[in-house]
Jmol script that loads the backbone (N, CA, C; Angstrom):
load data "model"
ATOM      1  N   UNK A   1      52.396  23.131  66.176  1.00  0.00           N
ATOM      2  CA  UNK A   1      51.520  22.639  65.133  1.00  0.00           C
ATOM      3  C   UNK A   1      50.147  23.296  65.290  1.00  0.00           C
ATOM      4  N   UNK A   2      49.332  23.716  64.258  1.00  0.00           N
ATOM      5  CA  UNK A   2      48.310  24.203  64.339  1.00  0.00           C
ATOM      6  C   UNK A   2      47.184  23.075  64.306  1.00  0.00           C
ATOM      7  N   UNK A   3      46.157  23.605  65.140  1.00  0.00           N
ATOM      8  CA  UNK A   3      44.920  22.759  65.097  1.00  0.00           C
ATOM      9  C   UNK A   3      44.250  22.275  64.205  1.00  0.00           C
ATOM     10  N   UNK A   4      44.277  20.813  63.786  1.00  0.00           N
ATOM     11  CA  UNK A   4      43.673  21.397  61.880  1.00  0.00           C
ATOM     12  C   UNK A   4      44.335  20.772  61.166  1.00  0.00           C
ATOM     13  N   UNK A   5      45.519  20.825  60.995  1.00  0.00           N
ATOM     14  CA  UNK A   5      46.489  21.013  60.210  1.00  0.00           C
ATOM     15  C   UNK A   5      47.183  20.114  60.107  1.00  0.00           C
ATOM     16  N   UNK A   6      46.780  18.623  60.937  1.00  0.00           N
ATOM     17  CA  UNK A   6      47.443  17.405  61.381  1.00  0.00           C
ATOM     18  C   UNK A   6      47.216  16.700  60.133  1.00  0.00           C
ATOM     19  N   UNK A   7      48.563  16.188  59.314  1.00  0.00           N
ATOM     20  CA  UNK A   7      47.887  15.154  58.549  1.00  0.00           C
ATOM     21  C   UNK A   7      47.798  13.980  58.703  1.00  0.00           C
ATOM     22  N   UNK A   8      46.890  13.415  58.488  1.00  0.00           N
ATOM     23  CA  UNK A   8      45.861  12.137  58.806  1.00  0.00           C
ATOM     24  C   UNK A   8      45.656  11.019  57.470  1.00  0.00           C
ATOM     25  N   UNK A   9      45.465  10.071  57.667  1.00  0.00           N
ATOM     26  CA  UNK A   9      44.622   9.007  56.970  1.00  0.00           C
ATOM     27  C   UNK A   9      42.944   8.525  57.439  1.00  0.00           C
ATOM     28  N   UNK A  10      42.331   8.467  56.259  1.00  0.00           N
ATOM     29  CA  UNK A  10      40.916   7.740  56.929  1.00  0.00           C
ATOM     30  C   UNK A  10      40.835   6.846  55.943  1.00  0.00           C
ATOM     31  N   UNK A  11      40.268   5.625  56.189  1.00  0.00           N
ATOM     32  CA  UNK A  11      39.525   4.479  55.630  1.00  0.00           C
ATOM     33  C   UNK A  11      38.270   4.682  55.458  1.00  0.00           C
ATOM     34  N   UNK A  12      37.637   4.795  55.336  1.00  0.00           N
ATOM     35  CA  UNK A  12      36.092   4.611  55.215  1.00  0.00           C
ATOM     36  C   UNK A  12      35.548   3.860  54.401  1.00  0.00           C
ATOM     37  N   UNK A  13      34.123   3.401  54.622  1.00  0.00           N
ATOM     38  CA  UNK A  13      33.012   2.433  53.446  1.00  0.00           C
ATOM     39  C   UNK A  13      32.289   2.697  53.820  1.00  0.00           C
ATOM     40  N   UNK A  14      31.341   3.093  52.483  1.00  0.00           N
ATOM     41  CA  UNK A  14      30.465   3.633  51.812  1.00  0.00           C
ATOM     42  C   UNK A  14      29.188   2.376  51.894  1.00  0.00           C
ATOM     43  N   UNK A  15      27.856   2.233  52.880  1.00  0.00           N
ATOM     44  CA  UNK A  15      27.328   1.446  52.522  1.00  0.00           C
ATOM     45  C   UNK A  15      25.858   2.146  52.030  1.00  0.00           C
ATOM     46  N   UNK A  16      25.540   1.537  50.837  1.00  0.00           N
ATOM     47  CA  UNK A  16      23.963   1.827  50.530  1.00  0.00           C
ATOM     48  C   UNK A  16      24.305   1.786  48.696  1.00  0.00           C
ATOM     49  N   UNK A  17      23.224   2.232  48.261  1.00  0.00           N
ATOM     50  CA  UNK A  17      23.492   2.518  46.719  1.00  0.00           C
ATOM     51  C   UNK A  17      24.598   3.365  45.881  1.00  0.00           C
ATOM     52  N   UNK A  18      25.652   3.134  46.135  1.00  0.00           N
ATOM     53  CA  UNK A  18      27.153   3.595  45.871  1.00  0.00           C
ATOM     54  C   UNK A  18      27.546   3.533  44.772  1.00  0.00           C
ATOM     55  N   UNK A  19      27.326   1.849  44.310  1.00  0.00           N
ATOM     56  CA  UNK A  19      28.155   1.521  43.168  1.00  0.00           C
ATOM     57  C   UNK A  19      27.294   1.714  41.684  1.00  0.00           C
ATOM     58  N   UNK A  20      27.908   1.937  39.812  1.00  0.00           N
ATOM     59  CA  UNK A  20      26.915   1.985  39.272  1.00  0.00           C
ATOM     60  C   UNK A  20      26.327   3.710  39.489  1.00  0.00           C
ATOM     61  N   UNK A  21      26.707   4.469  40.254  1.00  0.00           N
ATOM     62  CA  UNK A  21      25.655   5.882  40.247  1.00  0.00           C
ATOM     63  C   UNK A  21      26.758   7.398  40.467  1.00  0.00           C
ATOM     64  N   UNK A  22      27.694   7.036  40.227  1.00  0.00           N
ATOM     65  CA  UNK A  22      28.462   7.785  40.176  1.00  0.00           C
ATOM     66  C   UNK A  22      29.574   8.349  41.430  1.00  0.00           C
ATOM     67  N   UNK A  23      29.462   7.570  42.227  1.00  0.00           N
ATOM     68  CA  UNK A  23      30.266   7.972  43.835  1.00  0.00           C
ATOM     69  C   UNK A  23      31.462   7.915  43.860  1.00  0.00           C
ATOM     70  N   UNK A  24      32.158   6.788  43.111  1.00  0.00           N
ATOM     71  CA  UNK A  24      33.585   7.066  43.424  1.00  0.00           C
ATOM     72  C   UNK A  24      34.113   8.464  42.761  1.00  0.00           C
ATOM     73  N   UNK A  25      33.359   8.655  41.384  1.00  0.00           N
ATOM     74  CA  UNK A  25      34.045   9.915  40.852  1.00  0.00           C
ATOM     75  C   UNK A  25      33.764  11.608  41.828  1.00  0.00           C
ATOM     76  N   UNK A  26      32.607  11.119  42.313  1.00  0.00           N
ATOM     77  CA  UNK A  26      32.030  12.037  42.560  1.00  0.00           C
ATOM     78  C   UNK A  26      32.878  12.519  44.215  1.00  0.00           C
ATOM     79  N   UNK A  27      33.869  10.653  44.533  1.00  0.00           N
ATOM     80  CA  UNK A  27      34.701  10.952  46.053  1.00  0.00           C
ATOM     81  C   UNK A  27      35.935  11.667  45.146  1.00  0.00           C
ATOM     82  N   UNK A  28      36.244  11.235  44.101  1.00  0.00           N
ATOM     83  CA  UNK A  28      37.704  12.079  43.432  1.00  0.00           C
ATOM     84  C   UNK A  28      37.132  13.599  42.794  1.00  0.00           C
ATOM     85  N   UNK A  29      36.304  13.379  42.485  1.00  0.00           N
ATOM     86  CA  UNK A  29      36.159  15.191  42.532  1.00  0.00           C
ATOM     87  C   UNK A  29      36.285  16.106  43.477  1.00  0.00           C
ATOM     88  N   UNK A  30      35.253  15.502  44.855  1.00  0.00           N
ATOM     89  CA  UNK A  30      35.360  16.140  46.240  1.00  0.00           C
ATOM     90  C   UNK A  30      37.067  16.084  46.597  1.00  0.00           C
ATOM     91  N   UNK A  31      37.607  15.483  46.458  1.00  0.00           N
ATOM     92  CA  UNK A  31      38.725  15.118  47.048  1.00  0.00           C
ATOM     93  C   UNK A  31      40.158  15.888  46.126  1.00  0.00           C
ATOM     94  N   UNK A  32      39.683  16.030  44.959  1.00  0.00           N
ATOM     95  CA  UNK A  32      40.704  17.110  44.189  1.00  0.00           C
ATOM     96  C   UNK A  32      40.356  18.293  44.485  1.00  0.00           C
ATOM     97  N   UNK A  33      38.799  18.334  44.946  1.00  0.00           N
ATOM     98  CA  UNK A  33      38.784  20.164  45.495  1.00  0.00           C
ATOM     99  C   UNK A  33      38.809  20.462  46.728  1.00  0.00           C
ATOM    100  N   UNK A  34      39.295  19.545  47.520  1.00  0.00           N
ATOM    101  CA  UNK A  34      40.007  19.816  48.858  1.00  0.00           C
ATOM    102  C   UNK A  34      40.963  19.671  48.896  1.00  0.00           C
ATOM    103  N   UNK A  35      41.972  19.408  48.000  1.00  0.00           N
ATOM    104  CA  UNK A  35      43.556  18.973  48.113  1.00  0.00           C
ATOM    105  C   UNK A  35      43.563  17.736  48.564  1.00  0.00           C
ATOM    106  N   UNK A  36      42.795  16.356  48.446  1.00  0.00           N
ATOM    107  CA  UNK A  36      43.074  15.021  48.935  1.00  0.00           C
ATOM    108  C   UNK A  36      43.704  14.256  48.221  1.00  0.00           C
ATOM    109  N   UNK A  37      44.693  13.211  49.199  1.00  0.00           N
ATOM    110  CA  UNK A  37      44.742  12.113  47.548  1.00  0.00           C
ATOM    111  C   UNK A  37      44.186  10.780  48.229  1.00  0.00           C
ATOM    112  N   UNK A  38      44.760  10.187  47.633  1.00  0.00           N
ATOM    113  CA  UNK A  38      44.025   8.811  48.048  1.00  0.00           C
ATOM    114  C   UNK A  38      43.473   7.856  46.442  1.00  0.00           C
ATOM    115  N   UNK A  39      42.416   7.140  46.951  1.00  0.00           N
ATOM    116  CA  UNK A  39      41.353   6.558  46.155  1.00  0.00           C
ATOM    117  C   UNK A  39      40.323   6.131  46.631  1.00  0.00           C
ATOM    118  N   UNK A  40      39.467   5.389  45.870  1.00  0.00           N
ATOM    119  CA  UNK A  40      37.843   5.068  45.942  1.00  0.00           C
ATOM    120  C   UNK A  40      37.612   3.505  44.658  1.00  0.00           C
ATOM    121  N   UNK A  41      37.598   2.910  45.765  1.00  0.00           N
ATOM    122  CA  UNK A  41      36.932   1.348  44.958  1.00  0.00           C
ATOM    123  C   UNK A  41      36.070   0.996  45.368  1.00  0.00           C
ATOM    124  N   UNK A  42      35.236   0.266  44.461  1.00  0.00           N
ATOM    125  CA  UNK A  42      34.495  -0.836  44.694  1.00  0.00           C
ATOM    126  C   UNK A  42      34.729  -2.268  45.308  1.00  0.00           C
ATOM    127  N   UNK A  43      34.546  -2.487  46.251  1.00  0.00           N
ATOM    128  CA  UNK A  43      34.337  -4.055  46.890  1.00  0.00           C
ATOM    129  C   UNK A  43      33.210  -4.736  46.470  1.00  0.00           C
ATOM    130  N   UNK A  44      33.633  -6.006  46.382  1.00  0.00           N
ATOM    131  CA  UNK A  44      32.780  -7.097  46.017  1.00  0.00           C
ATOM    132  C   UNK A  44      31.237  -7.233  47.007  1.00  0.00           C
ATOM    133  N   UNK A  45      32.039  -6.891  48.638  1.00  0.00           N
ATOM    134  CA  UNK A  45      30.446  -6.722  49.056  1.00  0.00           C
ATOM    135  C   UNK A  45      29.328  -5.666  48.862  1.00  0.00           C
ATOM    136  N   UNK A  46      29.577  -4.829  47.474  1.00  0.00           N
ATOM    137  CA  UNK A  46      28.967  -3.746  47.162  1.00  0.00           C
ATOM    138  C   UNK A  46      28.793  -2.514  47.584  1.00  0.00           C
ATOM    139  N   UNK A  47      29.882  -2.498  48.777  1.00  0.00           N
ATOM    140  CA  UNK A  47      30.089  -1.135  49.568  1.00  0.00           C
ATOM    141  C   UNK A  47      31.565  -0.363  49.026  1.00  0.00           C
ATOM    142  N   UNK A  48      31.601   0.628  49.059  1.00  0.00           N
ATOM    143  CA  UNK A  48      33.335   1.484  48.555  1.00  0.00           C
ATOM    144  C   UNK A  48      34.178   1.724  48.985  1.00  0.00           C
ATOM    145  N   UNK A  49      35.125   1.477  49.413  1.00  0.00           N
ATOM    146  CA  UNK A  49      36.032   1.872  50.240  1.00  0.00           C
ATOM    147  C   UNK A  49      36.703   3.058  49.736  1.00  0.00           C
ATOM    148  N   UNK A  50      37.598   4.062  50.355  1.00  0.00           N
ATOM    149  CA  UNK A  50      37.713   5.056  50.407  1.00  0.00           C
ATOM    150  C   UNK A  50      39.132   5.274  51.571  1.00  0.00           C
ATOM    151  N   UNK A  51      39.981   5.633  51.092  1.00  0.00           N
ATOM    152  CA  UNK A  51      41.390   5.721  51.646  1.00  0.00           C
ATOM    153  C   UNK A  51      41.744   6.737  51.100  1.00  0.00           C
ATOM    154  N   UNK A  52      42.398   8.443  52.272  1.00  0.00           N
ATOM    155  CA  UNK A  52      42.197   9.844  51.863  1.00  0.00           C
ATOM    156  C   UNK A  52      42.928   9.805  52.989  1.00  0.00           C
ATOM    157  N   UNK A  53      44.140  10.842  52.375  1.00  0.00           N
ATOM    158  CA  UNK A  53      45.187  11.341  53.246  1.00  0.00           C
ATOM    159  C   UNK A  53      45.021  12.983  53.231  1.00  0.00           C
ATOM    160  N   UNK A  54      44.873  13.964  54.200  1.00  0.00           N
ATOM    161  CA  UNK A  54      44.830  15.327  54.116  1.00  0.00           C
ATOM    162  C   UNK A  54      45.088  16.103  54.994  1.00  0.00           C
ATOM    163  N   UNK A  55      44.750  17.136  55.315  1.00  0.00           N
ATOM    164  CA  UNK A  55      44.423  17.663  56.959  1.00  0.00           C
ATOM    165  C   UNK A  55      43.385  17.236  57.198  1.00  0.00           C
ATOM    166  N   UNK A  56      43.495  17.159  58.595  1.00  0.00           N
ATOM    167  CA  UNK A  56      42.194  16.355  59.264  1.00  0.00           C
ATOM    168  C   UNK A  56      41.167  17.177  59.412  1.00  0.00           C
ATOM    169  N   UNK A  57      41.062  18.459  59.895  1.00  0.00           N
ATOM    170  CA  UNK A  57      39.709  19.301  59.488  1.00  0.00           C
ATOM    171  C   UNK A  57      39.262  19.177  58.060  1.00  0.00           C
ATOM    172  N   UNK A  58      40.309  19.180  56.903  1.00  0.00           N
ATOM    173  CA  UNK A  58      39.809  18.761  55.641  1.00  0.00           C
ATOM    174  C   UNK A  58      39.055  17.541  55.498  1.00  0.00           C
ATOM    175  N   UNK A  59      39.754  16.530  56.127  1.00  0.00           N
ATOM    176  CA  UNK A  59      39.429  14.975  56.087  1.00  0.00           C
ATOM    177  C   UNK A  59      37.813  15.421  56.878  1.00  0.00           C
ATOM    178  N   UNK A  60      37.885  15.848  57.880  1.00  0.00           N
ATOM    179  CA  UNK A  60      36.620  16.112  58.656  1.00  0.00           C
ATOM    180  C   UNK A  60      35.325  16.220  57.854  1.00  0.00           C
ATOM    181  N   UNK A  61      35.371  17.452  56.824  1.00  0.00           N
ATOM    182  CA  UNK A  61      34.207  17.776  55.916  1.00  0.00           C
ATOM    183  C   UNK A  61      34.367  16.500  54.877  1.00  0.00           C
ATOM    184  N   UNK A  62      35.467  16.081  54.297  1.00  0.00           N
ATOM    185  CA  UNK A  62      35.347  15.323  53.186  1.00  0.00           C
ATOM    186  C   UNK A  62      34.074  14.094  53.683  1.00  0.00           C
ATOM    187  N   UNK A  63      34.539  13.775  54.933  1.00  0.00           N
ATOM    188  CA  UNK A  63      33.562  12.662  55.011  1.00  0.00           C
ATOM    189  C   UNK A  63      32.309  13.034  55.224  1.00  0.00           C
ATOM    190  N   UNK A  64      31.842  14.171  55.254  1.00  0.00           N
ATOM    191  CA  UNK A  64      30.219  14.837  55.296  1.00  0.00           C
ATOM    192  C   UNK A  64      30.200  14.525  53.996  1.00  0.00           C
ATOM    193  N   UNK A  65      31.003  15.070  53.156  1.00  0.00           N
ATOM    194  CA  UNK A  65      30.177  15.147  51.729  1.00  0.00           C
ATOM    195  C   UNK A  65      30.336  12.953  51.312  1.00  0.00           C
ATOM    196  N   UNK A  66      31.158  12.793  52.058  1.00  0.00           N
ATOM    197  CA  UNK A  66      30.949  11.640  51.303  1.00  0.00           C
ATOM    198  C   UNK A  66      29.637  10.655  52.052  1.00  0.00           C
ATOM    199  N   UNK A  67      29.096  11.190  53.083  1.00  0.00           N
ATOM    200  CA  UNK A  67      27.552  10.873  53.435  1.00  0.00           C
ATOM    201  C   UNK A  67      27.033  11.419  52.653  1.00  0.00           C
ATOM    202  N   UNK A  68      26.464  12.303  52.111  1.00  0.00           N
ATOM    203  CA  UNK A  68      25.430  12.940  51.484  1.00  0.00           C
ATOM    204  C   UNK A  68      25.784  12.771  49.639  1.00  0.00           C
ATOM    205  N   UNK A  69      27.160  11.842  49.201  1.00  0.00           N
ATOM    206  CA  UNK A  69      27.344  11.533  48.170  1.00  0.00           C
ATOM    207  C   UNK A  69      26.992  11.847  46.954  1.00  0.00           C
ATOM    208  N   UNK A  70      27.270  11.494  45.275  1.00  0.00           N
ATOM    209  CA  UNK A  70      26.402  11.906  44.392  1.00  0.00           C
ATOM    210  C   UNK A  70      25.258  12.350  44.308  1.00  0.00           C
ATOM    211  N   UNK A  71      24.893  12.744  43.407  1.00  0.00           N
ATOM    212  CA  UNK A  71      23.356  12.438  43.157  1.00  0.00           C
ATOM    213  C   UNK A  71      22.187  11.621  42.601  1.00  0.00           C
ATOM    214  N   UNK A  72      22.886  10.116  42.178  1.00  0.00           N
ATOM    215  CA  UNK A  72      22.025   8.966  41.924  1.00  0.00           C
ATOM    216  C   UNK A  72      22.411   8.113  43.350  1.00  0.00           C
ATOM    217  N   UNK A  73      23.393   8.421  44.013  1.00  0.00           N
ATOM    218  CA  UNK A  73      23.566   7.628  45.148  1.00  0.00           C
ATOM    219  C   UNK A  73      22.876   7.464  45.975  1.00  0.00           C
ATOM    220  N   UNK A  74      22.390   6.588  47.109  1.00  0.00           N
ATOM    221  CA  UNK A  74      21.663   6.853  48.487  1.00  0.00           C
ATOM    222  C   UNK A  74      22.868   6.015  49.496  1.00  0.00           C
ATOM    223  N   UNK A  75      23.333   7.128  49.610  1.00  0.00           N
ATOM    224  CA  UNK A  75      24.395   6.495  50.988  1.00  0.00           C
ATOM    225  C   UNK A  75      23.456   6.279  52.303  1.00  0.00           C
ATOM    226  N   UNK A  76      23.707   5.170  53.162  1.00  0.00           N
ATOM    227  CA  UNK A  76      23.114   5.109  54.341  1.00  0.00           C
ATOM    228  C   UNK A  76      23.810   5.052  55.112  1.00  0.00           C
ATOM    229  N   UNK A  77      25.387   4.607  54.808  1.00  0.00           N
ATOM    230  CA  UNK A  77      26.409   4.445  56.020  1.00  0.00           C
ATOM    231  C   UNK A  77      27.411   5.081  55.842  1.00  0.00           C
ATOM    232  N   UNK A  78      28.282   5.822  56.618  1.00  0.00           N
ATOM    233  CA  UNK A  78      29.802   5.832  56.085  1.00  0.00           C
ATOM    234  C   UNK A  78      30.348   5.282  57.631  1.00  0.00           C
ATOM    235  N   UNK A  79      31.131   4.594  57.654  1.00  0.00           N
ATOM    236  CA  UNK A  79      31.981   4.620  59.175  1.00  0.00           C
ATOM    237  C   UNK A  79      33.739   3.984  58.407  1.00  0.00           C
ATOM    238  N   UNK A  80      34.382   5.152  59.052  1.00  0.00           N
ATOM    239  CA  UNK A  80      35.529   5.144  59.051  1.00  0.00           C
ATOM    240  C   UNK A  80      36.689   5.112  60.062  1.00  0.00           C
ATOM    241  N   UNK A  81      38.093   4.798  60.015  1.00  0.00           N
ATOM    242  CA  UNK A  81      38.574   5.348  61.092  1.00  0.00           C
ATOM    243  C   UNK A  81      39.916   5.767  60.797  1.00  0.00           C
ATOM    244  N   UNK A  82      40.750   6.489  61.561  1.00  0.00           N
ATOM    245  CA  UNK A  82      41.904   7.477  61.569  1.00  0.00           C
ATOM    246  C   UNK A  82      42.845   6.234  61.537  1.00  0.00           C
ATOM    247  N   UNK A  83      43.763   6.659  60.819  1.00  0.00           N
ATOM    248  CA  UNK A  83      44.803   6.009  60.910  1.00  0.00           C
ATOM    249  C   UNK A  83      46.161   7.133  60.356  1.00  0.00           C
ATOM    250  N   UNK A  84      47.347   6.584  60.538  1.00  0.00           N
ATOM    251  CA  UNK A  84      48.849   7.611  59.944  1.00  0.00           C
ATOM    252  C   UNK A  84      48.572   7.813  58.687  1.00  0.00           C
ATOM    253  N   UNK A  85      49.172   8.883  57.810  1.00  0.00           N
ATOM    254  CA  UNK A  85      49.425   9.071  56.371  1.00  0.00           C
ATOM    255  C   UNK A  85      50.506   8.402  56.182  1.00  0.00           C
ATOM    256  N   UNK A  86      50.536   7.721  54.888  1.00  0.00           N
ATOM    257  CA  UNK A  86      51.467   7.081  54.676  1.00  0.00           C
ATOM    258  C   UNK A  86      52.238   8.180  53.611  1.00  0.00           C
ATOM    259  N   UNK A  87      51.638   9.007  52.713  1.00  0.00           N
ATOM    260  CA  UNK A  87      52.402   9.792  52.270  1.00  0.00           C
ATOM    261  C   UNK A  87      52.588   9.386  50.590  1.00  0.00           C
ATOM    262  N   UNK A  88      52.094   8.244  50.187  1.00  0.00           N
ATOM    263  CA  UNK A  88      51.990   7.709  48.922  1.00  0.00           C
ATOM    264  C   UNK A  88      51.109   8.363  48.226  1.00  0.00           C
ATOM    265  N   UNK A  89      50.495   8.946  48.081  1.00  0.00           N
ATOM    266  CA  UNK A  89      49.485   9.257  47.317  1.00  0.00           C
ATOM    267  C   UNK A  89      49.732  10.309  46.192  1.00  0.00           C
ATOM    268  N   UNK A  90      50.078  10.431  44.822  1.00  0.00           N
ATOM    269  CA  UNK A  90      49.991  11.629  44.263  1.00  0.00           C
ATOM    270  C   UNK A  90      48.951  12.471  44.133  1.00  0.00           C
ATOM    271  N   UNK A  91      47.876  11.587  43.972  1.00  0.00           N
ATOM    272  CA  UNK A  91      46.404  12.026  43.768  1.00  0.00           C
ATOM    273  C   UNK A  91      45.797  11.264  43.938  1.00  0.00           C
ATOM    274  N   UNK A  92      44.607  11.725  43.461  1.00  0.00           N
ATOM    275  CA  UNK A  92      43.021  10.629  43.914  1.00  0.00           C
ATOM    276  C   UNK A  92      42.716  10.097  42.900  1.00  0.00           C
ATOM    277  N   UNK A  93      42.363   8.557  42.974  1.00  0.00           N
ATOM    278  CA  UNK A  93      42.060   8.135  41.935  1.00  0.00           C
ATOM    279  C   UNK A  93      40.657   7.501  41.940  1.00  0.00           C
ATOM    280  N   UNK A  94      39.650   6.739  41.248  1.00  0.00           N
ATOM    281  CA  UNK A  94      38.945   6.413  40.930  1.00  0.00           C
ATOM    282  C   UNK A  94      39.245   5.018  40.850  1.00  0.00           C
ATOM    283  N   UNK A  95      39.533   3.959  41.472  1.00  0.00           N
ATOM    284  CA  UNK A  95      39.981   2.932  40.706  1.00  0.00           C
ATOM    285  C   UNK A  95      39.169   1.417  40.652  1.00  0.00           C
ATOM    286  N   UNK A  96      38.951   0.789  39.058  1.00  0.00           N
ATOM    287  CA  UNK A  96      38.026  -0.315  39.003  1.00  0.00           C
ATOM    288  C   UNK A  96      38.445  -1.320  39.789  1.00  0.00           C
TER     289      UNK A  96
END
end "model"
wireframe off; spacefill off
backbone 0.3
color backbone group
């Protein structure tokens, strides 16, 4: 197996000004131009969650960009963690 190349799951949430400014689309855009699937919701405690299956060096950068987020956003947090691919995913969605 190559280094890299492991596919992975991450969870992550998104805490700071997320919701309302364009972030989840802006995690399914990032995430269709890395080959991810997954999705991106909103939680009630106003933070996003974020569930992305890929290669893990992919997964690696995705979660940079998803610190530094849209551009009406002010992310202050992301913390995520590794978990298996489950393999469900056709694509990334956006979902209310």
């Amino acid at each position: 197996m190559v280094a890299g190349r492991r596919q992975r799951q991450i969870v992550a949430h998104a805490r700071g000004r997320v919701q309302g400014v364009g972030y989840r689309a802006f995690c399914a855009d990032e995430a269709m131009r890395m080959n991810i699937t997954g999705f991106a919701k909103n939680l009630d405690d106003g933070r996003v969650q974020v569930v992305a299956e890929g290669e893990e060096a992919t997964l690696r950068r995705f979660i940079e960009r998803l610190r530094e987020g849209s551009t009406m956003a002010m992310v202050r947090d992301v913390t995520y963690r590794w978990e298996d691919p489950t393999g469900t995913y056709q694509g990334f969605e956006s979902v209310i």
